[in-house]
N, C-alpha and C positions, 0 to 999 in steps of 0.2 A: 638424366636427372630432371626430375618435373617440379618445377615450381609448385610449392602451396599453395591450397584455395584463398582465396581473398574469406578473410572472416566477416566482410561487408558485401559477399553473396548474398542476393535475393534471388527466388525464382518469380517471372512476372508471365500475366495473362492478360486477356482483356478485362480490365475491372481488376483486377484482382494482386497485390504484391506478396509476397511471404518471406519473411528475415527466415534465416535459419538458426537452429541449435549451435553450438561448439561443435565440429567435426574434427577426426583422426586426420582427414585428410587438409586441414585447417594450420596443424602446427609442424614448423619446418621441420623438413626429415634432419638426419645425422648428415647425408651428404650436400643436401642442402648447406646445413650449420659451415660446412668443413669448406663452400667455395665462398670463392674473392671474401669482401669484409664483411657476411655474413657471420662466421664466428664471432666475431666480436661485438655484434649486436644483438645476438640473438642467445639465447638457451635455448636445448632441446626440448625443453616444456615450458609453452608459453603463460604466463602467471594469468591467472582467472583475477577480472577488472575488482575492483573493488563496488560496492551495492550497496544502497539503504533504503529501509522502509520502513514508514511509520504507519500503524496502527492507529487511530485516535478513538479514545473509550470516552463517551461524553457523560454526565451526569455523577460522577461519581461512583462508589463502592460502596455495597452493603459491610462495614469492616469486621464483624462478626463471622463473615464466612467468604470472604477474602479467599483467607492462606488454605482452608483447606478446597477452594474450587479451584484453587493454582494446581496445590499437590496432587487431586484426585485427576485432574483435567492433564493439568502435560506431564503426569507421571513417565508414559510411554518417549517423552523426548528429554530425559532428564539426562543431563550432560551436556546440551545443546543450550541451555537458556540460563539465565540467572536472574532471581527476584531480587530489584534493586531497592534497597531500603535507605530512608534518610533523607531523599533527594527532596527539595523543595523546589515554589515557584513564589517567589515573595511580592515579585511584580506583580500577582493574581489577585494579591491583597486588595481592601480598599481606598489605603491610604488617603481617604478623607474622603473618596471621592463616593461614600454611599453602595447602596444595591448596586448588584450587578456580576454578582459572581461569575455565571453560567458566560456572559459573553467578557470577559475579563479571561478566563480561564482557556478560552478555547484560543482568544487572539493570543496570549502569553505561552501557550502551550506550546510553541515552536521557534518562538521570536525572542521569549526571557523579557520582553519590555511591557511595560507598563502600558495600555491603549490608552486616548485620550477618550473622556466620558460625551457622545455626542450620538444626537440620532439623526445626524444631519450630512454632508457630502463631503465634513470637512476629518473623516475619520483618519487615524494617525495610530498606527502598530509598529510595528520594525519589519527587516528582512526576516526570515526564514529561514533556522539552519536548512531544510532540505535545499531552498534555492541558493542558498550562499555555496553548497555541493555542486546542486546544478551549474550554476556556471564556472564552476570548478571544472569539470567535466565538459563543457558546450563542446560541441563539435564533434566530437568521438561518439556518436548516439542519432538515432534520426528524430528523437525526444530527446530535450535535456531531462526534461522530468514528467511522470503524468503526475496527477490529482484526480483522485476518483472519489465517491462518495455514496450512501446510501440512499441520501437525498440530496435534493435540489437545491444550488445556490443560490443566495439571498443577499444583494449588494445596500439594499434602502430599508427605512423602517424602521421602528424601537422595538426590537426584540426582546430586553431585558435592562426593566428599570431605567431609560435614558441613552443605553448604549446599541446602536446601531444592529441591523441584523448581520450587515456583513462581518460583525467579530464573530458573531455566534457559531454562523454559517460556513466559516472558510479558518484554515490551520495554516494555509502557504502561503505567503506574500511576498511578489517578486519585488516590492519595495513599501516603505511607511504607508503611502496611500491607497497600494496595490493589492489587493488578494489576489490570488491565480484562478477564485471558479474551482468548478469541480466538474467532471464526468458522473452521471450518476445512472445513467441507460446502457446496459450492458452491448445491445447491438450498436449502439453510437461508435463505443468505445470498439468492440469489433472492427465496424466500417473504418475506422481511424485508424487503427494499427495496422489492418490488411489492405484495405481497399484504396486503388490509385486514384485521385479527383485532378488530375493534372488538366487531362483533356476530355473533351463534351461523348467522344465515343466512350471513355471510359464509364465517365458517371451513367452514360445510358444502358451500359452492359452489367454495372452492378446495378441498377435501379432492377434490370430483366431479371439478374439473378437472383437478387433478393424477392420480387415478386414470385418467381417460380418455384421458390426453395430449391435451388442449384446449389451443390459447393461450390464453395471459392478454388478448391480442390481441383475440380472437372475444370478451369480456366486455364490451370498452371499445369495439367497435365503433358505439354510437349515440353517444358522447362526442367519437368521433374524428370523425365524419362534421360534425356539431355543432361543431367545433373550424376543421376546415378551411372551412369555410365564412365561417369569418370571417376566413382569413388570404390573403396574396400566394401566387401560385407560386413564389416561392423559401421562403415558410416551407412551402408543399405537399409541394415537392421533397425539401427537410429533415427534414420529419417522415417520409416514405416511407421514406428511407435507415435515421432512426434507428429505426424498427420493425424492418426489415428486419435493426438490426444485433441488436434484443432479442428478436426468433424466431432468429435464429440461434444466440445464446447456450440460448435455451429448449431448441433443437434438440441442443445439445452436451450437454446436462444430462441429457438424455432418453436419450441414445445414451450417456453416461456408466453413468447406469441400469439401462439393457438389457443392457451388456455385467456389469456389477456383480452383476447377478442371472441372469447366464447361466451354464448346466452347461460352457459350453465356455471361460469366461471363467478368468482367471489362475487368480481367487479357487479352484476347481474342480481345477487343476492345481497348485497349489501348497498348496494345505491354507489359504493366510491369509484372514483375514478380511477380509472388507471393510466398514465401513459404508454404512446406505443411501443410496443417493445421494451417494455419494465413486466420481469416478473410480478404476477398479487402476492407472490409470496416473497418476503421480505429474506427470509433465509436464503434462498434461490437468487438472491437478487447482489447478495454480500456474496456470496458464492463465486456465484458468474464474474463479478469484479475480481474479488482476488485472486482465481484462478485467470484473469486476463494478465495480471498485473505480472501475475510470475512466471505466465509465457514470454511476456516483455520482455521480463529479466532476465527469460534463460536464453532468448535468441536476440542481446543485448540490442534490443527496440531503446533500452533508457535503462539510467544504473541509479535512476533516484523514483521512488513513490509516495503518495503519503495518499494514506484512503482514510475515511472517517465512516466507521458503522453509523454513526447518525449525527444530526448536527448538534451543536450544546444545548442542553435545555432540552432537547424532544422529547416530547409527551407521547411519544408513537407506542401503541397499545401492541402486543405479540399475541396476537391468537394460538399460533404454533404452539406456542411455550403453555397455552389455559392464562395468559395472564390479558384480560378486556382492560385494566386500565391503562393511565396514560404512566410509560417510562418517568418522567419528570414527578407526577404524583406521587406514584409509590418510593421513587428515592428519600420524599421528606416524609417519610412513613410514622415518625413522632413516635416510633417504639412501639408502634401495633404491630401485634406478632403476624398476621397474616399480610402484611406490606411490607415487611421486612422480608417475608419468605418468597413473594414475588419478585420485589428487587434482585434477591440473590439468582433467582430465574435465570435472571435475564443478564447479570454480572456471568453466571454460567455458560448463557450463550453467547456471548461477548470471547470469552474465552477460550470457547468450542474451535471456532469458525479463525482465530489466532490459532491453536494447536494447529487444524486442518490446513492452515498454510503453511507453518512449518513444517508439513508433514510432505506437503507437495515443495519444497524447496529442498527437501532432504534428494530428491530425484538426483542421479549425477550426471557430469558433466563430460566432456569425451575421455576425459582423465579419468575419469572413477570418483573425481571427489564430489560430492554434494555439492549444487548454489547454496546453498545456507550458509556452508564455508566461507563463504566468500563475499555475504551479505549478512550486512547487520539488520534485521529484523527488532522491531519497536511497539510493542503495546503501550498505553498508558494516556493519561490526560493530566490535566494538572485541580482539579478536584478529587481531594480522598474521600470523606464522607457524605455522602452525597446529602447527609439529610443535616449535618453541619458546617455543608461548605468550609472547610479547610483547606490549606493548601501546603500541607507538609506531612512528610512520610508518603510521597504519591505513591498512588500506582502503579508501578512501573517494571514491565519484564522485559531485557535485554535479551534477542536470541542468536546464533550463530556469528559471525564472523570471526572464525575460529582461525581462518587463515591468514587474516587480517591483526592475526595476537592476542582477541580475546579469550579470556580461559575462564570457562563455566563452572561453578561448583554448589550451585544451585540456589545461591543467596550472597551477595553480594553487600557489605555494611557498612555505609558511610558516615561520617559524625554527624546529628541531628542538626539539619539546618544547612546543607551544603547543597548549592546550587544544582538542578538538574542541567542548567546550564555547563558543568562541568562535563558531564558525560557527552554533550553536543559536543563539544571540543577535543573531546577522547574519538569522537566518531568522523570528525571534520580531518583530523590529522588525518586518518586511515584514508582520506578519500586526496589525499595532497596538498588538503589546506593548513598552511605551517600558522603556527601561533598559540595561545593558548588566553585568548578575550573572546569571546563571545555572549552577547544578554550580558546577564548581572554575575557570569562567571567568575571565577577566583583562581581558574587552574583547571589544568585535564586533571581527568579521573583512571586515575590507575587501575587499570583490571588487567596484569598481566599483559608479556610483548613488549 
């Protein structure tokens, strides 16, 4: 009778570490279950952790074509999500306190509290349902949580009418004073989840590898050889795939790079900068993050994420999309019909790039069942009309955590005016946080389980 693998297997090389996926050879056999007090602690199928990830959508919604670039867009995952209506963020308000939506909206988007109005070091938000998760969770994870982003974080400065850059800028806050930052370099975030910096030979052997465009792969090859040898051919087949799916990613980072530091590359033809190892292409660049985010989640690197496609307020222009002006512009489009049809663009691909992670969560796990089962997935912000800053009826799509009790039926209707705060608290249970206050909440929200 052979002991299970440790689910806290890594395979490790010079420079180089690799979590692994959920393996067969992972969860206690029957005769495992059946010696000394084994039975009694264990079931034959061991329960998939509970996850969360937040999406954050900044600037608003074109509301005119909203519902139908939900319905046309995650047609294909319908049963899996549900459009949450109703929910508000009242904290986003003004409450006396003047302009300042965009950076109100983004600190309130996670926190439920009110920020105080300052462009100064003395800024003041709340915790963070994802970090109130995260340390929920510490220890079980080699991350409590990442934060990722499109762009770059912003701790100083008036961003928006008097109130600081870092509201704008940051959605996670491990306390009042604290933002968590952001990842926003696809190869950073790479080096960080795979790569050892313990010791000076390591960092020198990833420095070689990354100079030479080596896999990470070719490092860990006597571990892997070493690894399969003690498992079935369905964990064989498993591991093959998910290699095969971490040189691909390797592969996009690389060709990100190449073009990054090419003379014929945007960067070249348009004067802008680019950093190293940032795609110029913005799509490419949200991509590579969410697809890092949900390797994390599948080889449980961390059961908590929160990524922002852009920071609040970003004026970032999409060429991809034909749209040259600035996102923030065309949201206050004042009812011109072609600023309105750009914003919805770009609400479209805001959308896009959320379906496409859901679609890569759908993948399953050594069970059969999907991560998405078993993680609750989060678009939305807390501005609904971007061009009259509101902050009720958000935007908001609930995805998966089906094993967790929630039940999709593709729209979800809560009484006008009820705390988004509410549904944080619906998501906080699921991860073992008992109570039901968080933000300006009033109560969990019932969605089935």
């Amino acid at each position: 009778m052979s002991h299970p693998l440790s689910r806290r297997t890594i395979l490790r090389g010079a420079g180089a570490v690799l979590a692994l996926p959920l393996l067969e050879a992972m969860i206690p056999s029957q005769a495992f279950l059946r010696s000394a007090a084994a039975a009694v602690l264990h079931t034959s199928k061991a329960a998939a952790p509970a996850r969360m990830m937040f999406v954050f959508l900044p600037n608003g919604v074109e509301p005119t074509a909203w519902s139908q670039t939900l319905e046309s867009v995650l047609a294909p995952q319908a049963g899996s999500f549900s459009v949450m209506r109703g929910l508000c963020h009242r904290n986003a308000e003004a409450q006396l306190d003047g302009p300042g939506d965009h950076a109100r909206s983004a600190a309130c988007f996670l926190t439920g509290v009110h920020p105080k109005k300052t462009s100064g070091g003395d800024i003041t938000a709340g915790v963070s349902v994802d970090q109130v998760a995260a340390r929920a969770l510490s220890g079980r994870t080699q991350f409590d949580s990442l934060e990722l982003g499109g762009e770059s974080t912003m701790t100083a400065g008036d961003c928006d009418s008097g109130y600081s850059c870092a509201y704008s800028a940051n959605i996670s806050w491990r306390g009042p004073q604290t933002p968590s930052g952001k990842d926003h370099e696809p190869r950073v975030l790479f080096e960080r989840l795979f790569a050892v910096g313990d010791a000076r030979e390591d960092v020198r052997a990833r420095a070689e590898r990354i100079a030479l465009r080596k896999s990470i792969l070719d490092a860990l090859s006597p571990s892997t050889a070493a690894l399969r040898a003690r498992i079935g051919e369905n964990d064989r087949r498993k591991i093959d795939e998910y290699m095969e799916g971490v040189r691909e990613l390797e592969k996009r980072i690389e060709t990100a790079e190449r073009f990054a530091n090419s003379p014929t590359s945007m960067q070249a033809s348009t004067g802008i900068v680019i950093p190293q190892g940032n795609p110029p292409s913005y799509t490419a660049r949200i991509d590579l993050l969410a697809d890092l985010a949900a390797l994390a989640l599948q080889t449980d690197r961390t059961r908590v994420v929160t990524l922002m496609l852009a920071n609040e307020g970003s004026n970032r222009s999409f060429p991809e999309l034909g749209v040259a002006d600035g996102h923030h512009e065309v949201s206050h489009h004042g009812n011109h019909a072609d600023k309105k049809e750009k914003f919805a663009k770009i609400n479209r691909w805001q959308v896009e790039r959320f379906a496409r992670l859901m679609a890569t969560l759908q993948k399953p796990d050594a069970d059969g069942v999907p991560i998405l089962d078993s993680t609750m997935l989060l678009l939305g912000g807390a501005i609904t009309d971007g061009n009259r800053h509101n902050h009720d009826d958000l935007p908001i799509v609930l995805a998966g955590g089906k094993s967790l009790g929630f039940q999709h039926t593709g729209e979800h209707l809560s009484s006008a005016g009820t705390p988004l705060c509410n549904l944080y608290v619906s998501m906080l249970n699921r991860v073992g946080v008992q109570g039901d206050r968080f933000g300006d909440s009033t109560g969990a929200l019932k969605m089935g389980g």
